[in-house]
C-alpha positions as CSV (number, residue, x, y, z in Angstrom):
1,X,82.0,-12.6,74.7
2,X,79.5,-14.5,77.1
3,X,76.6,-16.2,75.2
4,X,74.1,-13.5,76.7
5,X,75.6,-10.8,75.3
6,X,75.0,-12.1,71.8
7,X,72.1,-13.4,69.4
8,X,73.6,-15.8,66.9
9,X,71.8,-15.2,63.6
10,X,71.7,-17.7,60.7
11,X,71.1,-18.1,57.3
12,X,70.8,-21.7,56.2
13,X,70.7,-22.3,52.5
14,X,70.0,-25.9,53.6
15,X,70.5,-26.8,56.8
16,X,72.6,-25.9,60.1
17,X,72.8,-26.9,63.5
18,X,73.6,-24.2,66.8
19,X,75.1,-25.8,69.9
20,X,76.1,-23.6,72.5
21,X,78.3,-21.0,70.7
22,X,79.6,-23.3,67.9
23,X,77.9,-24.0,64.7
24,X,78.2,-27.5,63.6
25,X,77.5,-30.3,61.0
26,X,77.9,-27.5,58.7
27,X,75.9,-25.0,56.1
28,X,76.4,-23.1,53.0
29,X,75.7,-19.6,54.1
30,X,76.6,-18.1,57.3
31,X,76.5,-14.5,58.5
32,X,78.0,-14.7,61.4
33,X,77.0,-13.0,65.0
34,X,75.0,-9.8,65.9
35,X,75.9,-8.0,69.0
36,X,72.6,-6.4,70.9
37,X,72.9,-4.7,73.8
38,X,71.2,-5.9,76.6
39,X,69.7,-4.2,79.3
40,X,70.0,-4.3,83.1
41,X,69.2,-6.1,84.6
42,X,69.4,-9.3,83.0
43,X,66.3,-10.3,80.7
44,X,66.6,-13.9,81.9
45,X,66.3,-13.3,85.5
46,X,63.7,-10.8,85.0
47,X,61.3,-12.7,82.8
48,X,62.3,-16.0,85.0
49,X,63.8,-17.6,81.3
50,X,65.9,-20.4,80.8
51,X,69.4,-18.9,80.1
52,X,69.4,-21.0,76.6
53,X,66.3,-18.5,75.5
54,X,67.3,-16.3,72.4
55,X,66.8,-12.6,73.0
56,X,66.1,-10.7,69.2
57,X,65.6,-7.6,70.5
58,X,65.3,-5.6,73.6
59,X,63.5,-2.5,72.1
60,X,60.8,-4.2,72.7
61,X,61.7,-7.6,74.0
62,X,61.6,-10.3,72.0
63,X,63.1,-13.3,72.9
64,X,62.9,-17.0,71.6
65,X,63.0,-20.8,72.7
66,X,65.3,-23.2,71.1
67,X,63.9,-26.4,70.4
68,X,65.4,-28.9,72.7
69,X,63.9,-26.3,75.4
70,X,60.3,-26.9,74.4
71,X,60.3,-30.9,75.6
72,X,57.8,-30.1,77.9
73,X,54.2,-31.5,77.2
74,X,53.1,-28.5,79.1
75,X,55.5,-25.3,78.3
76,X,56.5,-24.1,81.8
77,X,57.3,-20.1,82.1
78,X,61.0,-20.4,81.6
79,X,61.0,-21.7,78.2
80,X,57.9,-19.5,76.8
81,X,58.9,-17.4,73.6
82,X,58.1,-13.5,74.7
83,X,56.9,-11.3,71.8
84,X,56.1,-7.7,72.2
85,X,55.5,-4.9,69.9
86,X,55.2,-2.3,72.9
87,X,56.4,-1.5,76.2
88,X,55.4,-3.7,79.2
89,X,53.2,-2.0,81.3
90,X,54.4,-0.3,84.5
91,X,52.9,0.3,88.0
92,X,49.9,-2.6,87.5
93,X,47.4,-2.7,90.0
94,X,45.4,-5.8,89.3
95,X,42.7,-4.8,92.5
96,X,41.6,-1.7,90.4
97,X,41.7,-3.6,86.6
98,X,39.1,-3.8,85.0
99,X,37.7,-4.8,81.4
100,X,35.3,-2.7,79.2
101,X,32.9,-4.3,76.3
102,X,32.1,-1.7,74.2
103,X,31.7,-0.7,70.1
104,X,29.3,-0.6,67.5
105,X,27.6,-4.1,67.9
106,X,27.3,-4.5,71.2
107,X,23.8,-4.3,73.5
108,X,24.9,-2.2,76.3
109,X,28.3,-1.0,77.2
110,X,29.4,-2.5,80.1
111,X,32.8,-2.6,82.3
112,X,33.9,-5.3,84.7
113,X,36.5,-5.5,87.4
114,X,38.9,-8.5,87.3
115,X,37.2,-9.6,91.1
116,X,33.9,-9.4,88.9
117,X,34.8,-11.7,86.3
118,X,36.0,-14.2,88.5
119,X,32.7,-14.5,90.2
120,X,29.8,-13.7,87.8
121,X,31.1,-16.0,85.0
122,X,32.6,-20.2,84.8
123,X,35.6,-20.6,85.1
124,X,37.8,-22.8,82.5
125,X,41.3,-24.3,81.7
126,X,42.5,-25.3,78.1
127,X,45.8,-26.1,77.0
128,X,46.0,-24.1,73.7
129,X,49.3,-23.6,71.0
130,X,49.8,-20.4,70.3
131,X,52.6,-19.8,67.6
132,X,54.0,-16.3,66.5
133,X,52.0,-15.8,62.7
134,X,56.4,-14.9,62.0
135,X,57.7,-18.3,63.4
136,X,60.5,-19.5,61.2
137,X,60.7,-15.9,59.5
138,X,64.8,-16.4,59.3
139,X,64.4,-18.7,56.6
140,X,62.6,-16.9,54.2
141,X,65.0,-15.8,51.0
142,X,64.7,-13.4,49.8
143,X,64.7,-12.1,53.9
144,X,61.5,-10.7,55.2
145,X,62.0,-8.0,57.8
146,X,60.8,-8.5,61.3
147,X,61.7,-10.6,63.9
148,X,64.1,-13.3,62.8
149,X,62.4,-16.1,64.3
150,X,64.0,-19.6,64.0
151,X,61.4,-22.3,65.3
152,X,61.0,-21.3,69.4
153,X,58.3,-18.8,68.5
154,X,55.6,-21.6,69.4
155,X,54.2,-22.9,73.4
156,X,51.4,-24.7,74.7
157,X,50.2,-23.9,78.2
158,X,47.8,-24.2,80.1
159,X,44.5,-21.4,80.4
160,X,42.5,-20.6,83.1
161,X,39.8,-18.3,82.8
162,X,36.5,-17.2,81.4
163,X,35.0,-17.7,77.7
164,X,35.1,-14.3,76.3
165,X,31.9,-15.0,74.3
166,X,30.0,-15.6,78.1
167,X,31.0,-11.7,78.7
168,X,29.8,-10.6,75.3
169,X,27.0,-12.1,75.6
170,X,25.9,-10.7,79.0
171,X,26.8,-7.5,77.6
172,X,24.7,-8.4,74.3
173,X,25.8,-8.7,70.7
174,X,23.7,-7.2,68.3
175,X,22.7,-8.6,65.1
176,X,24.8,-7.0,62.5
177,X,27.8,-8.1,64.7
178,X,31.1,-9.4,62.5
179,X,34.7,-8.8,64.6
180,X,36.1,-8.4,68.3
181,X,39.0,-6.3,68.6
182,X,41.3,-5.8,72.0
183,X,42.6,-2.3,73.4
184,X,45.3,-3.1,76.1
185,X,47.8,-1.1,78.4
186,X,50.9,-1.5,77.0
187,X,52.5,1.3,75.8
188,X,54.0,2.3,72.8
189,X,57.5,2.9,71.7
190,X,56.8,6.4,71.3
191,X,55.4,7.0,74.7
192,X,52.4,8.1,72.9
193,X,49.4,7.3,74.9
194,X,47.7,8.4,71.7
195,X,49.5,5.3,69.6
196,X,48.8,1.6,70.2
197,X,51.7,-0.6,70.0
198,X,49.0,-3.3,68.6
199,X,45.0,-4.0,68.8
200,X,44.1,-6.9,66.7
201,X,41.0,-9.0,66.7
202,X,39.3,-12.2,65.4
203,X,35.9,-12.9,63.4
204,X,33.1,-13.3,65.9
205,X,33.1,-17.3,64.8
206,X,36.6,-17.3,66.5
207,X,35.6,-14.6,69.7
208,X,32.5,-17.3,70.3
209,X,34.8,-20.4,70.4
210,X,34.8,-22.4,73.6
211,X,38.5,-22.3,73.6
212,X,38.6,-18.5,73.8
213,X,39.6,-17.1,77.2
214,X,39.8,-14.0,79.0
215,X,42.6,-15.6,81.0
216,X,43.7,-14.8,84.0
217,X,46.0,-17.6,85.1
218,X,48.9,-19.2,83.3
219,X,49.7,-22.9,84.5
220,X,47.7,-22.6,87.8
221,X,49.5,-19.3,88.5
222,X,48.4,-15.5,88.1
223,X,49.7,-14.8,84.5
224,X,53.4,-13.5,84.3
225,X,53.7,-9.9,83.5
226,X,55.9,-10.2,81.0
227,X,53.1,-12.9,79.4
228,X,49.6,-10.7,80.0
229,X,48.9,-9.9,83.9
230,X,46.2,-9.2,85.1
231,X,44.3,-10.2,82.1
232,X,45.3,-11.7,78.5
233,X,42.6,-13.2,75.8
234,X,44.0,-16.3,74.4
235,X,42.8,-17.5,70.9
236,X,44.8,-20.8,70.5
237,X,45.6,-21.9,67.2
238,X,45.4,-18.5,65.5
239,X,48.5,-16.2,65.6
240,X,49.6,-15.8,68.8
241,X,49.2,-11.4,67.7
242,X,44.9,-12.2,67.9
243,X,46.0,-13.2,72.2
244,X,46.5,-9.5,73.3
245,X,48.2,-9.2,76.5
246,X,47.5,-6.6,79.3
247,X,43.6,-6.5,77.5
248,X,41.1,-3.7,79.4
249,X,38.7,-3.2,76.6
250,X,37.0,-5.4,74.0
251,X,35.0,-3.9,71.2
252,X,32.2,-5.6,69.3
253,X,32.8,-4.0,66.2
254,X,30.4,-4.2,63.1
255,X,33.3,-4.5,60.7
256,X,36.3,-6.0,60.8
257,X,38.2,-4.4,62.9
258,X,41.1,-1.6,62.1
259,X,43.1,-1.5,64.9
260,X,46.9,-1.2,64.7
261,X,48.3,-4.2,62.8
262,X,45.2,-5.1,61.3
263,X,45.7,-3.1,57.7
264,X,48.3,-3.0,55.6
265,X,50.3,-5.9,55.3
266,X,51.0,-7.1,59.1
267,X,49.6,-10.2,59.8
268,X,48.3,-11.1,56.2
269,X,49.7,-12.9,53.3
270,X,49.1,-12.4,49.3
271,X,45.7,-13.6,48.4
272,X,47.2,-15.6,45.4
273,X,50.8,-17.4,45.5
274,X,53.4,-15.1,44.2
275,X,57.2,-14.8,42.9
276,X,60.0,-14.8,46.0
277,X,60.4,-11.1,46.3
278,X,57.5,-9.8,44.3
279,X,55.8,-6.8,45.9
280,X,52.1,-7.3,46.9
281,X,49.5,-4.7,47.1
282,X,48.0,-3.9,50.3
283,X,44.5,-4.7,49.0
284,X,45.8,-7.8,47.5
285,X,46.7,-9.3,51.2
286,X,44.9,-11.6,53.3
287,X,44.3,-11.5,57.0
288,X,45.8,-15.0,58.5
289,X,43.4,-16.5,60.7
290,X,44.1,-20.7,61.2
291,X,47.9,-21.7,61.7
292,X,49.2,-24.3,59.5
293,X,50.0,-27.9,60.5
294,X,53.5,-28.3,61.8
295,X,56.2,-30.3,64.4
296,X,59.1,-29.8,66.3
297,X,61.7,-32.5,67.8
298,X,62.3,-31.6,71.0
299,X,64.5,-34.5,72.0
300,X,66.9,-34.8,71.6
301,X,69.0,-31.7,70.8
302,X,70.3,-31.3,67.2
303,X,74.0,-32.6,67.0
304,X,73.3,-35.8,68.8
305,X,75.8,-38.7,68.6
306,X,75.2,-41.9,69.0
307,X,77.4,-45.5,68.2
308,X,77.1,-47.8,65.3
309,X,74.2,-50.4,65.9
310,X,72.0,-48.4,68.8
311,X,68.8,-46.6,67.9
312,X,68.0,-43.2,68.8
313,X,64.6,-42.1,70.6
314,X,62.9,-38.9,68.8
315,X,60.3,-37.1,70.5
316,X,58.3,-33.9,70.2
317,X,55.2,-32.0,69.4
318,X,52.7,-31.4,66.3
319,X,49.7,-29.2,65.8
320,X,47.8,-27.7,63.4
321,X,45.5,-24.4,64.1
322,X,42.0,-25.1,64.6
323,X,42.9,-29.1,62.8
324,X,44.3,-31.5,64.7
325,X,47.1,-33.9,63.1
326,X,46.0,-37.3,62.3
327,X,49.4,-38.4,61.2
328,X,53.2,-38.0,62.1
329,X,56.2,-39.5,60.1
330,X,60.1,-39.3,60.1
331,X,62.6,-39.8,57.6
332,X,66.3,-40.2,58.1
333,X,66.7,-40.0,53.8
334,X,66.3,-36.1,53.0
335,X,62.5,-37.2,52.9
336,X,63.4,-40.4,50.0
337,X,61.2,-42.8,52.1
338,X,59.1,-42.1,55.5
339,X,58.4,-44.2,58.6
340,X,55.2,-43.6,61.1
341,X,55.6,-42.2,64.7
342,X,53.0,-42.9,67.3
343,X,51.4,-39.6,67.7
344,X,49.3,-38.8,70.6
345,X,45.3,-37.5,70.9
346,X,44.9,-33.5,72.2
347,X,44.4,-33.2,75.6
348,X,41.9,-31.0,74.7
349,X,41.2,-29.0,71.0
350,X,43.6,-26.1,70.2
351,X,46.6,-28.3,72.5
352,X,49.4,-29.4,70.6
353,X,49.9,-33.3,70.5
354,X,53.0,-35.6,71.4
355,X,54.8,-37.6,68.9
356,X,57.6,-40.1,69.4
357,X,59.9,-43.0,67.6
358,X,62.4,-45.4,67.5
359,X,65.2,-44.3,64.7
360,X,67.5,-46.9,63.3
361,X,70.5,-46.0,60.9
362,X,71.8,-48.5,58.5
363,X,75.7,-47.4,58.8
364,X,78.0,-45.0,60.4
365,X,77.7,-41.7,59.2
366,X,76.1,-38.3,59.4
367,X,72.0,-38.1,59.2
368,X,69.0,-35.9,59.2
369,X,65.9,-36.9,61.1
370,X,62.9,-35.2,59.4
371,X,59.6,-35.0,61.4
372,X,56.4,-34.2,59.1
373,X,52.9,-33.6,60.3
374,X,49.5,-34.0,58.3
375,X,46.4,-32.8,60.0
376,X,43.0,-34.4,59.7
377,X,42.1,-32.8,56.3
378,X,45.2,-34.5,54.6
379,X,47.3,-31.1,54.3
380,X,51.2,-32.2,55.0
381,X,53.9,-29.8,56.1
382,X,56.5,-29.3,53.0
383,X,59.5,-30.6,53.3
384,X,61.2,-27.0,51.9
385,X,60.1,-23.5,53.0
386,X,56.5,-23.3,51.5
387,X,55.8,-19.9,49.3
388,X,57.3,-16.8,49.5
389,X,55.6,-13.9,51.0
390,X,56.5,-10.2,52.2
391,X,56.6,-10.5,55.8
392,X,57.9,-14.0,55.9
393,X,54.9,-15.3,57.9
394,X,53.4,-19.1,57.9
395,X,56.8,-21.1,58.1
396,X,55.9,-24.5,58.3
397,X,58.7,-26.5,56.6
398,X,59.5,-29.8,58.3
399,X,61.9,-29.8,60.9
400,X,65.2,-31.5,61.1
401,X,67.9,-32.3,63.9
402,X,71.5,-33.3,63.0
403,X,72.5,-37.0,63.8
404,X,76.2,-38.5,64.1
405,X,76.4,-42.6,63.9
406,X,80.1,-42.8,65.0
């Protein structure tokens, strides 16, 4: 069976390393391999994805990075995780688009064509993180449902566009003004028009951010379909859910807003810690809003081997929501004893941040390197899966690539 006909799924009690087709340097629990049917034609010629990319599901797509693929300071197109709850749009036309500001707060309803923004309003470009709120779901225990994410859920690119709050506020925000929520075209599983797949939103602190784009280009290019053509918002640093793709109406609402996925339990966590597998009340959840700090080695790939007496160069990437991180460390000891990496400054806030070191080993032998993150309040990512909650969101254990000193 070729490797794109499959997903590889894993549960690691500890730890496990996935090379190719073949699971190595061991791990206590595995469940071995899922079939999913893919469709034609290929999902990694038509999204333009590296052929390493993880596909989850097809119904809708959603497909991941692994982490070697997201060396990149810049995440280019091929190597960007895809997460859909809906049906990608059909038959776009991006001449007639256009974007309606509407709902209970706002001044005066207004609608705007894509040509329209581009003209009337500054233009920007930020490189902002945005991370799946369900990144590293496939660890949880007891298992969460939803999208089992390893750690590819996460990419930094660059944004060009306008601020959203620079259209609100030509439409006007009233006073009593407290949450944005999106309305977009893609379509629901159903075929409903009546049902949206997902409209989320943000506090008006977060809509008002400079950071906060009505984008319309994606790495100096118009915006992949697949990724939000014609016109995505982007809300870096939150969960990637709050960046609604395909977006043709904003409302200023005068609550917070009750769109699809914004009630019940999607996109929240318990208010107070609770028991693995403890059920949660609805009313007892909290809506997620800032992503906690976390890293990725991106180089090199887990499963490295190296001879007796070199030193090994580790590279990759930390952030931290709205924080930036302040300090990056490695340990080769199961996290016994740490060592400092140099870490480097955002390019701009909401952008991930480069990290790299020099590893030495005392012996021969099989190793862990560790990569930890604190961000600039002194919060540190834990070194095991931080507390359990019912839809396996907020993974930020530290992460680990396999090393053989031979």
């Amino acid at each position: 069976m070729k490797r794109r006909d499959f997903v590889k799924k894993a549960t690691l009690s500890s730890f496990a390393t996935i090379i190719g087709a073949d699971i190595v340097f061991g791990s206590n629990i595995i469940e071995g391999y899922k079939p999913v049917a893919l469709q034609d034609p290929d999902p990694f010629k038509m999204f333009n994805k590296s052929n390493e990319m993880v596909v989850l599901n097809d119904k809708p797509w959603n497909i991941e990075a692994q982490a070697h693929l997201l060396d990149d300071k810049v995440t280019p197109e091929s190597k960007m995780f895809i997460r859909n709850n809906g049906l990608v749009p059909e038959d776009i036309d991006a001449s007639t688009w256009t974007l309606t500001i509407d709902g209970e707060s706002v001044k005066e309803k207004k609608t705007y064509t894509l040509a329209e923004l581009k003209s009337k309003f500054q233009k920007h470009t930020y490189q902002l993180t945005l991370e799946c709120g369900g990144n590293g779901r496939s660890e949880f225990n007891p298992p969460a449902k939803g999208n089992q994410w390893t750690v590819g859920a996460v990419h930094c690119a660059n944004w060009t566009g306008v601020r959203l709050k620079d259209v609100l506020e030509d439409a006007g925000i009233k006073d009593d003004a407290v949450y944005i929520g999106f309305h977009a075209a893609d379509m629901h599983l159903s075929r409903n028009p009546s049902k949206e797949p997902i409209s989320r939103g943000a506090p008006m602190a977060k809509a008002l951010q400079n950071e906060t784009l009505l984008a319309f280009e994606m790495n100096g290019k118009d915006i992949p379909l697949v990724h939000g053509y014609p016109l995505r918002l982007v809300a870096g640093g939150w969960p990637a859910s709050v960046s609604g793709k395909w977006v043709n109406r904003i409302s200023i609402r005068d609550q917070v807003h009750d769109g699809t996925k914004m009630l019940g339990q999607a996109y929240r966590v318990p208010c107070e810690p609770v028991a693995p597998g403890e059920k949660v009340k609805d009313e007892d959840m909290c809506i997620i809003e800032s992503m906690p700090v976390k890293s990725l080695i991106t180089n090199p790939k887990t499963g490295v081997m190296i001879d007796e007496g070199n030193s090994l160069q580790i590279r990759g990437h930390a952030w931290a929501g709205e924080l930036a991180v302040s300090e990056m460390e490695y340990s080769i000891d199961f996290g016994s004893t740490w060592k400092e990496c140099a870490i480097e400054k955002p390019v701009n806030r909401l952008a991930w941040q480069q990290f790299s070191a020099t590893v030495e080993f005392p012996k021969k032998g099989y190793y862990e390197v560790w990569a930890r993150a604190t961000d600039e309040r002194g919060q540190s990512q834990p070194m095991l899966l931080p507390g359990w909650n019912p839809k396996g969101y907020l993974n930020n254990a530290c992460h680990r690539i396999a090393v053989k000193v031979k």
